[in-house]
N, C-alpha and C positions, 0 to 999 in steps of 0.2 A: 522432430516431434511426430508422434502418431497421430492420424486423423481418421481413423477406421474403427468399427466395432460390427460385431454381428448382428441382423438385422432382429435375431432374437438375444432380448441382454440373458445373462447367469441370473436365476433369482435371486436375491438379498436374503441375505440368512440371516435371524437375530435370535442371539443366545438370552435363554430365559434372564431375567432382571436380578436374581441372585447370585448365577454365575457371573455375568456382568460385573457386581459387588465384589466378588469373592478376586477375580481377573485384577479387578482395580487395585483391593489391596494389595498383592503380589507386586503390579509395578509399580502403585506407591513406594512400598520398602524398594525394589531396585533403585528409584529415582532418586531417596534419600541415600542409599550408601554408593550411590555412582560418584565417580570420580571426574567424569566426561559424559554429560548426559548431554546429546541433541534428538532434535524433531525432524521429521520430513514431513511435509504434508501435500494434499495435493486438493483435487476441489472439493472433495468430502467436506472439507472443515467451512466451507463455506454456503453449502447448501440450506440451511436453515435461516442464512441474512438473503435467502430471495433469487439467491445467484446457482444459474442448474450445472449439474454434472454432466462428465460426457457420454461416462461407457454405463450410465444406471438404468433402468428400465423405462426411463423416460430422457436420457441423456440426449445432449446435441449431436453427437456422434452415432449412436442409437437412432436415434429417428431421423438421420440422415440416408442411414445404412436400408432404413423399410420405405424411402424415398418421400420424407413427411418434410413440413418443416420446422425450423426451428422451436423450442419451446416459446408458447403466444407467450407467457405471462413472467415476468421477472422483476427481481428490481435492475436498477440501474446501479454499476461501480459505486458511482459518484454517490449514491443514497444510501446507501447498505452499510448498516450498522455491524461491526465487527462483532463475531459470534460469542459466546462462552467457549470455547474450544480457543478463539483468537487472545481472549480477554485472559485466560487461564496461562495461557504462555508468556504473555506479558509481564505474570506474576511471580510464576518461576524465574524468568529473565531476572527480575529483579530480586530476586532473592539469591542471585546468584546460584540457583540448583542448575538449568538450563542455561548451556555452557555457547551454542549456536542454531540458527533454524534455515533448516534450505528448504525449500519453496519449489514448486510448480504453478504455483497461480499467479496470472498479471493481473489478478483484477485489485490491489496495493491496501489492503485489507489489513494485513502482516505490518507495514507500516504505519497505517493510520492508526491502529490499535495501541501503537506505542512501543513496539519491536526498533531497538537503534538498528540502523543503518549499517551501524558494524560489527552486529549480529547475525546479520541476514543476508542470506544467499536467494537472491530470484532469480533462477537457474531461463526461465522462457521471460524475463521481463517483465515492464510495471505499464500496465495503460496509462496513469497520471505519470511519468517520470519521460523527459528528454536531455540531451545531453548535449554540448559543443563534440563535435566532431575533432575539433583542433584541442582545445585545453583540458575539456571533460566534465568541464563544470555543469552541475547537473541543475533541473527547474523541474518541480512538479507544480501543475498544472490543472485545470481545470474546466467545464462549460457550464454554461448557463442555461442550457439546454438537455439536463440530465436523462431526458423519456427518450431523447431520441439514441438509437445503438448504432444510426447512419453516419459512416463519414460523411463530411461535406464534400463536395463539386467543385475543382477549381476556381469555379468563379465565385463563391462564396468567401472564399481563402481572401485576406489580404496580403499585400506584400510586406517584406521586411519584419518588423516587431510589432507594427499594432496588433492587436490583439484585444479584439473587443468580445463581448459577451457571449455573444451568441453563436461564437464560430470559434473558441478560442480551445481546442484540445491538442493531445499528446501524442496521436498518430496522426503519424503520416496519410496523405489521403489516398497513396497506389493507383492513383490514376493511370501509370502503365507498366508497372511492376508490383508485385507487392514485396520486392529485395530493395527498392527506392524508399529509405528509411526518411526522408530530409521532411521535415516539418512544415520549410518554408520560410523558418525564421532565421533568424541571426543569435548568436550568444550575445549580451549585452557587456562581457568583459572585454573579449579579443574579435567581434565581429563574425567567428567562423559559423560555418551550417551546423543549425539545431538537427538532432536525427530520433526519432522515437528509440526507446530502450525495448520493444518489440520484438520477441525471437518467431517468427512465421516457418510453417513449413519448409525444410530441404535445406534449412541453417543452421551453422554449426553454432553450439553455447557458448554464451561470452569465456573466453579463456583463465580468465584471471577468479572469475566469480566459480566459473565450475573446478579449477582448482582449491579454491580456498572449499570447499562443499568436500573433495575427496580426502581435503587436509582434515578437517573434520574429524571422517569419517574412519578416518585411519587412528586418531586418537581415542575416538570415543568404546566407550566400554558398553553403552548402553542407546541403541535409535530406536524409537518409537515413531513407526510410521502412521498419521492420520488419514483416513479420506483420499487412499490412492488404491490406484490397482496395478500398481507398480509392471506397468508392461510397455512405458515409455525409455526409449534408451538414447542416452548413456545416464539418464537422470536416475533412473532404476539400478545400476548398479555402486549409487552413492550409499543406501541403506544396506545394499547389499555386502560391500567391502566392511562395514562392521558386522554382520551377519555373520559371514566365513571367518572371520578372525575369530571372532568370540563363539563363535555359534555351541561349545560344551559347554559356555557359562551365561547363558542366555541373554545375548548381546543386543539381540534382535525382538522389539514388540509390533506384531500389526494389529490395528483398527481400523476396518473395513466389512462393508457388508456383503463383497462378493470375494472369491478368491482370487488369489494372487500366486505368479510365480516365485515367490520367494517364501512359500509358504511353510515349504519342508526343511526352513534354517530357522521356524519356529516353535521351539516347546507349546505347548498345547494350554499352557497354562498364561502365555500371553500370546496365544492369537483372538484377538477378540471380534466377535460382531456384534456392533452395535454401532448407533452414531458417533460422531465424535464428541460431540455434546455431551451424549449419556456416558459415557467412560472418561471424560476430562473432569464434569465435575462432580464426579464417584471419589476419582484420584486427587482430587482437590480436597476433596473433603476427608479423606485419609492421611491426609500433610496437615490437616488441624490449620487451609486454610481458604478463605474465601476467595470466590472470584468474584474481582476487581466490576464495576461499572465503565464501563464506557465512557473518558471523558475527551471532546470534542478543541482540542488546544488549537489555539488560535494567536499567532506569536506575528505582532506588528512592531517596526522600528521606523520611527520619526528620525532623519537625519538630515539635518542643514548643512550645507553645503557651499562654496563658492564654484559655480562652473564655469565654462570657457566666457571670455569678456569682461572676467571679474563681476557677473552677478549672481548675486546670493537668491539662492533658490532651498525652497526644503521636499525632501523625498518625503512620501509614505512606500514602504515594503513590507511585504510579506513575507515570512519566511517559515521553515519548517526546520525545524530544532537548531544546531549553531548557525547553520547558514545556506541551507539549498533554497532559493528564491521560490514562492511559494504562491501559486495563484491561485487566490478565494474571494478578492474584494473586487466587487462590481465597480463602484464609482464612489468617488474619495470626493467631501465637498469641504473648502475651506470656509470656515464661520464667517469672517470678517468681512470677504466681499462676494461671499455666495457663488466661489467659480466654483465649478463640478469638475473632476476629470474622469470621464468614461472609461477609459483605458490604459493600460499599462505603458510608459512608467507614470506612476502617480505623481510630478513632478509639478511645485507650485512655486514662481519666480516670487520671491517676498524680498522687498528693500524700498525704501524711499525715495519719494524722487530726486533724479540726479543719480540715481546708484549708490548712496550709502544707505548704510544695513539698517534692519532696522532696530529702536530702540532696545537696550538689554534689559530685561524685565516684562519685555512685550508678552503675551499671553495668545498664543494662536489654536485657536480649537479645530479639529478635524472630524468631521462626521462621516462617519464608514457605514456604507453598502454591502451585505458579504453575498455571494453566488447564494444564497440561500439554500444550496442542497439540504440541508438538516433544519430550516426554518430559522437559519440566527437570526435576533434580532437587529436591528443597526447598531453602533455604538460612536459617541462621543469620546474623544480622547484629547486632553489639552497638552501643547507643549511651547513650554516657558522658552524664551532667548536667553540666554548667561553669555558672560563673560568671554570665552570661547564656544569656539565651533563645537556644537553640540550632539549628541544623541541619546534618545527617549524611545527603552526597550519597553514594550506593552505587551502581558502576554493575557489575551484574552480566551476565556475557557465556558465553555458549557457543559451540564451534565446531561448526557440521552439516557433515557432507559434503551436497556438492548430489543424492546420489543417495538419501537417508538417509529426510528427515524424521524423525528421531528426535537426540537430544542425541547427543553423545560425546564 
């Protein structure tokens, strides 16, 4: 990864609003008769949810390079509503036009929006995403403490899996490397060390993920690159390999507001400047169709259990689409005899005294806490005892406006 830019940025160029128009519908029709259509994008497309760029006239890289510091004001990952540019892709995804999307940002934007997992290539990694070292099972993650952009101090840090609110994220804390990925935790399937998904300077891109990005790129007829300035390598030469293949039948779209080296493998009629915003939903609206709202999925599983001893205990979990363990909920309280649990795992011993189970028909209510990053409100959730050992999928959703950050 680069960490350089010069201490004066390239000015932003932005082509009048009709060409803009005229641009769009061009790679509308490419997007509809492709055969293989993917994205790149890089922090462009995120800049308008709060989150700053690096090489722009006010980028972190940028005012690093004029010896300033970082930009004072942002939002936080954890707050930041997924843009129209994010929300637009999600919709192609689903409509099966947008075939896959590789990525340069960890700030997990791309997945909250609603992008599957096995769509998407985050070539530098996810600030919310860790992983077992041993089996690979992955946890995205979360704090309660969204203002703060400080890692914690080892002494803040607990040992093992607690994981209480206030200290509970995805990176590593580099106390004395920043190549020391390990979390600190444990995976809760095979016990091995959790390690941030994190690419840092002078590291090579996960293997598997930057080959599935050039597998891609080898098939696709048509990359539209967003919000990069494509001068990171080897991630830059992922839009580039369908660039030089197709490049007589116009293989290659950029959207960006400064130049790029890959400039001159693009017809003139999709390089565009402008936001990514202003070109996504130009192109959206030449498909004849809307971009999607932001909605906020919130996917809880009740599951009872017998554990070691033979007693009957019931989870609350969190999770994020089939199954990546998912932390959003502060503190899980059970109705019936007002225990709280603060931290994860949300585990509540339920049986009768003596250790038999308790009655089938029983009715146990759980009252949830969520990290309030976006203002959820709590929610009640009842789950009944049957017959057999049970489970009660709950998939709680809110809708944000994208202008909002807050529920409504």
């Amino acid at each position: 990864m680069a960490s350089s830019a010069p201490k004066i940025a390239e000015e932003e160029r932005f082509d009048a609003p009709e060409e803009v128009d005229r641009k769009a519908q061009i790679l509308a029709d490419r997007i509809r008769t492709s055969n293989h259509f993917i994205v790149f994008t890089g922090a462009g497309v995120s800049t308008s949810a709060g989150i700053p760029d690096f090489r722009g006239p006010d980028g972190v890289w940028t005012r690093r390079a004029q010896g300033r510091d970082g930009p004072s004001k942002g939002t936080s990952t954890l707050q930041a509503v997924p843009t129209p540019t994010h929300m637009a892709l999600v919709e192609l995804q689903n409509r099966g036009l947008l075939k896959h999307l590789v990525s340069q940002n960890c700030d997990g934007l791309h997945r909250r929006s609603g992008m599957l997992p096995s769509m998407l290539s985050e070539l530098h990694g996810n600030s919310n995403l860790e992983y077992c070292k041993d089996c690979k099972t992955e946890y995205l993650r979360g704090t309660f403490a969204p203002s703060s952009s400080i890692s914690p101090s080892p002494g803040q840090l607990l040992d093992g899996n607690h994981c209480t609110p206030n200290n509970f994220r995805a990176v590593a804390p580099y106390t004395k490397t920043v190549h020391d990925h390990r979390t600190r935790r444990k995976c809760a399937l095979c016990s091995g060390p959790l390690l941030d998904s994190i690419i840092n300077f002078h590291e090579p891109l996960p293997p598997l993920t930057l080959a599935r990005a050039f597998a891609e790129a080898e098939r696709a007829d048509l990359c539209l690159v967003l919000g990069s300035s494509l001068t990171v390598t080897p991630a830059n030469e992922i839009p580039e390999t369908t660039g030089r293949r197709r490049c007589k039948n116009g293989g290659l779209a950029i959207c960006n507001l400064q130049s790029t080296p890959l400039d001159s493998l693009v017809g003139r009629d999709l390089r565009v400047y402008a936001t990514a915003d202003d070109l996504m939903t130009r192109v959206m609206a030449k498909l004849g169709m809307a971009v999607p709202d932001f909605v906020l999925r919130r996917r809880v599983v009740v599951e009872e259990r017998v554990a070691e001893g033979g007693k009957w205990e019931v989870a609350v979990l969190g999770l994020d689409g089939e199954k990546t363990p998912a932390t959003f909920l502060r503190t899980v309280r059970l109705g019936y005899n007002r225990r709280v649990v603060r931290e994860e795992p949300f585990v509540f011993a339920v049986q009768q005294r003596g250790g038999a189970r308790v009655d089938v028909g029983t009715v146990l209510r759980f009252e949830l806490e969520f990290m309030g990053h976006y203002g959820e409100p709590g929610l009640e959730i009842a789950f009944e005892v049957g017959e057999e050992l049970d489970e009660m999928d709950v998939d709680a959703w809110l809708m944000l406006g994208v202008d909002g950050g807050r529920a409504g």
